[in-house]
C-alpha positions in Angstrom: 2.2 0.0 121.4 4.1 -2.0 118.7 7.6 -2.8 118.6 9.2 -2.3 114.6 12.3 -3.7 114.9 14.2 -2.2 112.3 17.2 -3.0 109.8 18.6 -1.1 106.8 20.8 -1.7 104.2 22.9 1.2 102.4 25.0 1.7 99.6 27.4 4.1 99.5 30.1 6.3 97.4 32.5 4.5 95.5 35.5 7.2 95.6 34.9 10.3 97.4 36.3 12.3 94.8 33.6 10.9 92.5 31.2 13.1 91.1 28.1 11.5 92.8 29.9 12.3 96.0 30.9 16.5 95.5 27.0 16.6 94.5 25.5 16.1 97.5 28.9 15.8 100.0 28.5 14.9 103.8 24.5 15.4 103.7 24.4 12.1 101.9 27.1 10.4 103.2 25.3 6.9 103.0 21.9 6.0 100.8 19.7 3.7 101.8 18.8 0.7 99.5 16.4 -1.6 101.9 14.5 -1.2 104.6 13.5 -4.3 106.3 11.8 -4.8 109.9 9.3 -7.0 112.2 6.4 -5.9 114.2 6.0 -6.9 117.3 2.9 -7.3 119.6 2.6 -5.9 123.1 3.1 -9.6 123.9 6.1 -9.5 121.5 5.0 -11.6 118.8 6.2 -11.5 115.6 3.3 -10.8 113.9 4.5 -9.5 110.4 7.8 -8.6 108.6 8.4 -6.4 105.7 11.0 -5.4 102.9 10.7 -2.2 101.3 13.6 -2.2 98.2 15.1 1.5 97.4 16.4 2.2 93.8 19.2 5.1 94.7 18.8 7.9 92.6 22.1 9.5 94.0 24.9 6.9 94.2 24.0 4.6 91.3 26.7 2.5 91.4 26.3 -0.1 94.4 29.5 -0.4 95.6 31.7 -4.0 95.2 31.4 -4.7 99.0 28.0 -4.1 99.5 27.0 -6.3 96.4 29.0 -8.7 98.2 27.2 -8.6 101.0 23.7 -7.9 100.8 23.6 -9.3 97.0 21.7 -6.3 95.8 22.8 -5.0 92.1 21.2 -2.2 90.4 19.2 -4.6 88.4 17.5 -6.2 91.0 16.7 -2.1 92.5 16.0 -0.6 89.3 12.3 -1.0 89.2 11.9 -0.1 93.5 10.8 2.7 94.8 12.5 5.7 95.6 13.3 6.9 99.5 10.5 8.9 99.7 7.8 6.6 98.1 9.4 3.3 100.2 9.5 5.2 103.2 6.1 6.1 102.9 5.2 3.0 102.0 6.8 2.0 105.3 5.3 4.7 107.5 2.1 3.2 106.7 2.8 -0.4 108.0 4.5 1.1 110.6 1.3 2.3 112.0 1.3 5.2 114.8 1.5 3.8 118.2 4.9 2.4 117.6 8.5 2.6 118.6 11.6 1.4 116.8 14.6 -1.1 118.0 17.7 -1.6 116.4 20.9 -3.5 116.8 23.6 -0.7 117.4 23.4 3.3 116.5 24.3 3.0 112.8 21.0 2.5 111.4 19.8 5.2 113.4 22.0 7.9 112.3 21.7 6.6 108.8 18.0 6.7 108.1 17.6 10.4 110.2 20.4 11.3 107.2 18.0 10.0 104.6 15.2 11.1 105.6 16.5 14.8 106.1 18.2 14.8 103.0 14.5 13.2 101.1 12.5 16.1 103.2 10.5 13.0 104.7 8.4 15.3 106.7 6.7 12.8 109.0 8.0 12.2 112.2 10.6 9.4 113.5 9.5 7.2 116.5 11.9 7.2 119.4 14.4 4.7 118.8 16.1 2.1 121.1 19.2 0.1 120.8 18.9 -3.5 121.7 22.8 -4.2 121.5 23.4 -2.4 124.5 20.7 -4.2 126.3 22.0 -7.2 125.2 25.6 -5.9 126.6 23.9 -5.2 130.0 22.0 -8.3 130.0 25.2 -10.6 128.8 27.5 -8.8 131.1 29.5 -7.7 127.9 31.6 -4.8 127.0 31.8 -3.2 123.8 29.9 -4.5 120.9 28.5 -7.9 119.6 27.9 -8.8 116.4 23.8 -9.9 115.7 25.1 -13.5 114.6 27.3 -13.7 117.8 24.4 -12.7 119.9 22.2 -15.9 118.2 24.7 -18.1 118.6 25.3 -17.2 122.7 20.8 -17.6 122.5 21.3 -20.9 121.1 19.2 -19.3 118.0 19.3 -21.2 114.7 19.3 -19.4 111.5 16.6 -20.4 109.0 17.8 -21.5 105.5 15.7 -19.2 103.7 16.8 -16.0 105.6 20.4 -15.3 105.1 22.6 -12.5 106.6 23.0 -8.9 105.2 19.5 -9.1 103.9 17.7 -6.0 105.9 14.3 -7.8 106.7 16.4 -11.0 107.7 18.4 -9.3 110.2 15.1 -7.5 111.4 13.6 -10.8 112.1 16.7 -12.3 113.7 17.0 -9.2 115.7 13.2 -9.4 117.1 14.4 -13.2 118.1 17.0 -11.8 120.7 15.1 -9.2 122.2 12.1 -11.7 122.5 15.3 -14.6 124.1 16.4 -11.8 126.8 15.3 -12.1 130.0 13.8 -8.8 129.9 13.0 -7.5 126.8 11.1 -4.4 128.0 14.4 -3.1 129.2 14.9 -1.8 125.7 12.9 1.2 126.7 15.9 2.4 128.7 18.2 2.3 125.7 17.1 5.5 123.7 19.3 6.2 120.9 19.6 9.4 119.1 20.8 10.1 115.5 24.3 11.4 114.9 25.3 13.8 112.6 27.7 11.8 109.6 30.8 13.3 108.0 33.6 12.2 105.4 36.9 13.0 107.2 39.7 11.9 105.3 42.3 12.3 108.2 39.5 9.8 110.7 39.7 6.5 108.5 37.5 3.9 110.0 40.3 1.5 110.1 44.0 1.7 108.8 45.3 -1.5 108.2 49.1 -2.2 108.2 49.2 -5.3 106.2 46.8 -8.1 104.6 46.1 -11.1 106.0 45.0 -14.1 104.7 43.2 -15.5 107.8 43.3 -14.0 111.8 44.3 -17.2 112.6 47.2 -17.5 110.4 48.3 -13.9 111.5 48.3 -14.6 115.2 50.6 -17.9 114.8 53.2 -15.6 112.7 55.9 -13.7 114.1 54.8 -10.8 114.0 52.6 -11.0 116.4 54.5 -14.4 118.4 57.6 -12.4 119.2 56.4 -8.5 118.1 59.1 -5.8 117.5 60.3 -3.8 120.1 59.3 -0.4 118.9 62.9 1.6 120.2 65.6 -1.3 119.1 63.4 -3.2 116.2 64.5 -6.5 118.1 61.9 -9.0 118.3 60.2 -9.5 121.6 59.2 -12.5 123.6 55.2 -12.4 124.3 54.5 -13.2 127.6 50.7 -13.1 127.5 48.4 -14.5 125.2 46.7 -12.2 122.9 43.1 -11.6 124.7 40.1 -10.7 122.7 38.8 -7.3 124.1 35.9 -7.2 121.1 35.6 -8.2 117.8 39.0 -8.5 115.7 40.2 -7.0 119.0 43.3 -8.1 121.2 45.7 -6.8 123.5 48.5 -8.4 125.0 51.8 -8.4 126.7 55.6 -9.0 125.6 59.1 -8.3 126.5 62.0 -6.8 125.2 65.7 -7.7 126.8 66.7 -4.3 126.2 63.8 -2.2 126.7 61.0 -3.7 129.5 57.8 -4.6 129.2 55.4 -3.9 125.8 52.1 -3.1 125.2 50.1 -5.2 122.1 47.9 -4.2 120.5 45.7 -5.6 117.6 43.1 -5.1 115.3 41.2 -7.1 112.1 38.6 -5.7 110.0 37.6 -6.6 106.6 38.9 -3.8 103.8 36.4 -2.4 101.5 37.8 -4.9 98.8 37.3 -7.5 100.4 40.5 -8.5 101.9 41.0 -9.2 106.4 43.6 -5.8 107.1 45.2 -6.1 110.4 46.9 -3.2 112.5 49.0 -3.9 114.8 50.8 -1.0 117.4 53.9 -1.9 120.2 54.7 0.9 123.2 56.1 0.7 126.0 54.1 -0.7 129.1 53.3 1.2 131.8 52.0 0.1 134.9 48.5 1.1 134.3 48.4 -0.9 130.7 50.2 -3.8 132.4 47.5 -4.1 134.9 45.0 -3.6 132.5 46.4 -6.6 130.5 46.4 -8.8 132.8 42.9 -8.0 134.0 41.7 -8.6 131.1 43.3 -12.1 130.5 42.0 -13.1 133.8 38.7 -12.1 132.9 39.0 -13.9 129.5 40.1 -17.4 131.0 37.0 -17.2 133.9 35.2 -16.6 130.6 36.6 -19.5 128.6 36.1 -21.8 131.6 32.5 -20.7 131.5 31.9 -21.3 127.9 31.4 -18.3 126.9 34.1 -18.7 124.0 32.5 -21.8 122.8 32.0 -21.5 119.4 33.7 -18.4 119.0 35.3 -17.7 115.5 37.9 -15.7 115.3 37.7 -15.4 111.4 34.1 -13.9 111.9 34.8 -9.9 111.4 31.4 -8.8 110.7 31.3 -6.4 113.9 34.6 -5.6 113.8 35.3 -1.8 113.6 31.1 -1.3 113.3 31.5 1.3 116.1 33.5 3.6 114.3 31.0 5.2 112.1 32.3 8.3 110.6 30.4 10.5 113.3 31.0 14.4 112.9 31.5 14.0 117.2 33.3 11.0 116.9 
């Protein structure tokens, strides 16, 4: 049996109230526009790596963050092969005694979309999700971003394979799971495809201001002495703010009128571009307060451990990537 670790790359609609989008609605909620992947050996070699292009044929216009990112225009896709005819052409590298692993659901839930919507009619692999073995085998909660994960594996990109490029991160990915102590674990990580949906009242991420930099934002007063949410009177932190995941902090502060407040945090980079933050005060309860400072604990036995060294708070690029617009979610 081989392992294809697999990564994809999708565009998607630039307005949902564009017409691309009311064509095909929620059954194409995301298309994908590379397909990348390694193949592993039973003795998990790397022994190949592939990149399959895909020219859309339904959203044609690659949207401004994901040219960003991944670099791919349709110029560069125009003359690639259409879902079907690259997924074929995938298939048949794939081979048939094979099994895919991904880092985190998303891709999973994406390509079942695609290939439903293209009437792929052969059969998926089982899938397995490598992030969560990585969680287990890290002691981690939550997510990790892929770069965060090489960086903890002391694993050195390679000049000629950048980020965001599908078979890149394939080949990256296949590094970890060969780096963890036991990579067969994987096997007990099934992941299943989700069903995707546009909801306009579940936004992935509401932001209540702009930021320039997280760093800058944690140093300013909004978040050094937050608002008390009853009286509107600043309030005197009395915690630090403690990363819980990426772009993810909770902390404690206190009002003179009202007790004890819950913070709590978040950054993501907005479609255009831009670091949003969102930022929520409520009262403390007991609970919350123990949680807190639990937590912040936790986070200084980690520190003193080194397992902050290195860490960048101004590296967003898993932040939110949990929150896929799931119909179950």
């Amino acid at each position: 049996m081989q392992f294809i670790v697999l990564d994809l790359e999708w565009n998607q609609p630039v307005s949902y109230q564009s017409s691309a989008y009311r064509k095909v609605g929620d059954s194409l909620l995301f298309e994908v526009i590379q397909i990348g992947a390694a193949k592993l050996n039973e003795r998990l070699e790397i022994v190949d790596t592939i990149s399959v292009p895909i020219c859309p044929t339904h959203y044609m216009t690659i949207h401004p963050r994901v040219k960003r990112m991944t670099g791919l225009t349709m110029d560069v896709l125009a003359d690639a092969p259409n879902f079907p005819e690259g997924m074929e052409q995938f298939h048949q590298w794939c081979g048939e005694d094979c099994v895919f692993v991904t880092w985190g659901c998303d891709d999973v839930s994406v390509l079942q979309q695609n290939v439903d919507f293209f009437r792929f009619e052969k059969p998926l692999p089982k899938m397995y999700d490598l992030q969560r073995l990585y969680a287990a085998a890290m002691k981690l909660s939550g997510q990790t971003a892929l770069k965060t994960a090489m960086e903890a594996l002391e694993i050195q990109p390679e000049e000629d394979r950048a980020f965001h490029n599908a078979e890149h991160d394939a080949y990256y990915t296949a590094l970890v799971m060969r780096k963890l102590p036991d990579p067969l674990a994987v096997l007990g990580y099934e992941e299943h495809p989700r069903k995707l949906c546009h909801n306009e009242r579940r936004s992935r991420f509401r932001a209540t201001n702009t930021v320039k930099s997280v760093r800058e934002a944690m140093e300013s007063k909004d978040l050094l002495t937050p608002k008390c949410p009853t009286c509107g009177q600043p309030t005197e932190r009395i915690t630090e703010l403690v990363p819980q995941a990426t772009g993810k902090y909770v902390a404690l502060s206190k009002c003179k009128h009202h007790g004890a407040m819950f913070v709590k945090v978040r950054f993501a980079l907005l479609p255009d571009g831009q670091k949003g933050m969102h930022l929520s005060v409520l009262p403390a309860n007991r609970q919350t307060s123990a949680y807190v400072h639990t937590k912040e604990l936790q986070y200084q036995l980690k520190r003193k451990r080194g397992d902050y060294d290195g860490f960048d708070v101004e590296n967003l690029e898993g932040a939110m990537s949990s929150n896929m617009p799931f119909e179950d979610a």
